[in-house]
C-alpha positions, 0 to 999 in steps of 0.5 A: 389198647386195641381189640384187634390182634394175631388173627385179625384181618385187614377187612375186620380192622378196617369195617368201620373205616370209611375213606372215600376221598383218601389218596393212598400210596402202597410201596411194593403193591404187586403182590403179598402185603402190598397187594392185600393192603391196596384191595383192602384200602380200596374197598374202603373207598380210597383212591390207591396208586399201587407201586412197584418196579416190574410194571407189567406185573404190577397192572396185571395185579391192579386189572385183578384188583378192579375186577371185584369193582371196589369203591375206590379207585386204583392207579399205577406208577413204576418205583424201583427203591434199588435205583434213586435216580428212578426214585427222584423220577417216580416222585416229581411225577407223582406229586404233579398227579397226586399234590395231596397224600393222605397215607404213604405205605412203604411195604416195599422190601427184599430179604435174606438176598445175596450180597448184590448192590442198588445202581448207586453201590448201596448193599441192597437190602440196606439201600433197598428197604431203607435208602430208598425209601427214607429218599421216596418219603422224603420227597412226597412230605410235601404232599403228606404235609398238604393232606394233614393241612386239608384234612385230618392228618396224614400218616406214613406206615413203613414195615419193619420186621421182628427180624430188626432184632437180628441186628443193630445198623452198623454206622460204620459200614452199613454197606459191607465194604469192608466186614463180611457179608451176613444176609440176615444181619443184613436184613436185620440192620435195614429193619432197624434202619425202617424203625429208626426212620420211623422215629426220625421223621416222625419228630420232623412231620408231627408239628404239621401233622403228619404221624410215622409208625412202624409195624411188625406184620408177623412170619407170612409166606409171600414173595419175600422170601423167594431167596429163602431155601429149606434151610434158610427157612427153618432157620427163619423159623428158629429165629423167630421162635427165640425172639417171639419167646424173649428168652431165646426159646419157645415157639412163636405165638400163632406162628406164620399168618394169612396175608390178610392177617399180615397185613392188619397191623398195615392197615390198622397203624395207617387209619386206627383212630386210637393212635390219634396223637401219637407216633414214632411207634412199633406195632405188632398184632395190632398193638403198640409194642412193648420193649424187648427183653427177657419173658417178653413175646416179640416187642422192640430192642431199645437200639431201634427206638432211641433218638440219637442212634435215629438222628444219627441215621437221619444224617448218615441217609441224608449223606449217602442220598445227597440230599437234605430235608427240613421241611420248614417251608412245605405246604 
């Protein structure tokens, strides 16, 4: 469908893209991903509020940004998706300066950590990688939905992972309360929940306009990994290899990518004109994903993408935040 794939960059995705007068939100836009997602939405002429919980590290990585002087504008905000009193916060203050938001991009994420809880007990990678933003989401639709009113849609692009095929969510212990601690089941279980949310809001937000995808960036070395050791990394590597075969073995095709080419399947899903009209989808390499299965490079599980087990996890985050969400009445 698309003409981009493994190698392609986010400044090849997007040079015919113009979005000058765009507001954009980046999760996790201190480095990595996030930072390249920010500087390449930017040069298009958005105007992109970079996010993230360390402040000083995140206006140094703005201040670098501006340097190159893009066309578009960059602002800042502290969100910390570990603390969901931070993220109300966050949130009320950023609809107050931002009422409209064209492209809401959750990069945001931890991997692979050891067993440590957010500040309302959550396992952190569960209340981390989805929690906090299914709450963070949630509660900028209004601005989401007042952008697709006013303009030509809006969308919201969380990055999930291949690694959602290490596991399922365990609806009845999606904390590890009372099962044994598996960091990589662990990240396994929030990049299922990050697909599912995908597939969730995306049949809530669709009828005003506003469309939800998921994308696989590919095995990039950044910050993410910094729990990760040598053996953590080869295991990873191992991992990888048998999902990307589909059979349980081979190598992955293309292997680890730039951060750039990492970050094109971001870009790509948040402003690509071919996925007008639809949503609720997994990208990978710049392509909707086929379904996971034996002789199949990569794709998605059939668990991540059914809409009970999503509605299903809708009212389970719905629960754990203390918060419902129907947005009927938003404009």
């Amino acid at each position: 469908m698309s003409a981009f794939g493994f190698a392609s960059t986010t400044d090849e995705v997007l040079a015919e893209v113009r979005l000058e007068g765009r507001v954009a939100l980046v999760t996790g836009a201190s480095s990595g991903l996030g930072l390249e997602t920010a500087r390449a939405l930017a040069a298009r002429g958005a105007t992109v509020v970079m996010l993230g919980r360390n402040r000083a590290k995140l206006e140094g990585a703005a201040a670098a940004l501006a340097e190159s002087e893009p066309p578009g504008r960059l602002d800042t905000a502290r969100l910390d998706l570990a603390d969901l009193d931070q993220v109300r916060g966050a949130a009320a203050t950023l609809l107050d300066l931002y009422p409209r938001v064209d492209l809401l991009i959750n990069n945001a994420g931890v991997m692979a950590c050891p067993l440590s809880r957010t500040a309302q007990g959550f396992e952190q990678q569960f209340g981390t990688n989805h929690l906090g933003h299914f709450l963070f989401t949630c509660l900028m639709a209004p601005a989401l939905i007042r952008a697709a009113a006013e303009g030509e849609g809006a969308r919201v692009v969380n990055l999930s992972s291949g690694g959602h095929r290490f596991a399922p969510v365990d609806f009845d212990d999606p904390n590890y309360l009372r099962r044994d601690y598996d960091k990589w089941q662990s990240y396994g279980q929030s990049k299922t929940a990050n697909i599912l949310f995908s597939v969730a809001l995306d049949r809530r937000l669709a009828p005003r306009g506003v469309r939800v995808f998921a994308v696989h960036p590919g095995m990039i070395m950044t910050e993410l990994g910094r729990h990760l050791d040598a053996a953590d990394i080869e295991s990873m590597r191992e991992r990888a290899a048998a999902i990307a075969a589909g059979d349980g073995g081979g190598e992955a095709p293309g292997g680890f990518k730039t951060i750039p080419q990492g970050a094109a399947t971001t870009v790509y899903a948040a402003t690509s004109r071919e996925l007008d009209g639809l949503g609720g989808r997994y990208l990978e390499d710049c392509q909707l994903a086929a379904k996971a299965g034996e002789g199949v490079a990569g794709g998605v599980e059939s668990y991540a993408v059914d809409p009970n087990a999503a509605q299903r996890l809708w009212q389970l985050s719905e629960e754990l935040v203390g918060q419902s969400f129907d947005f009927q009445g938003e404009a």
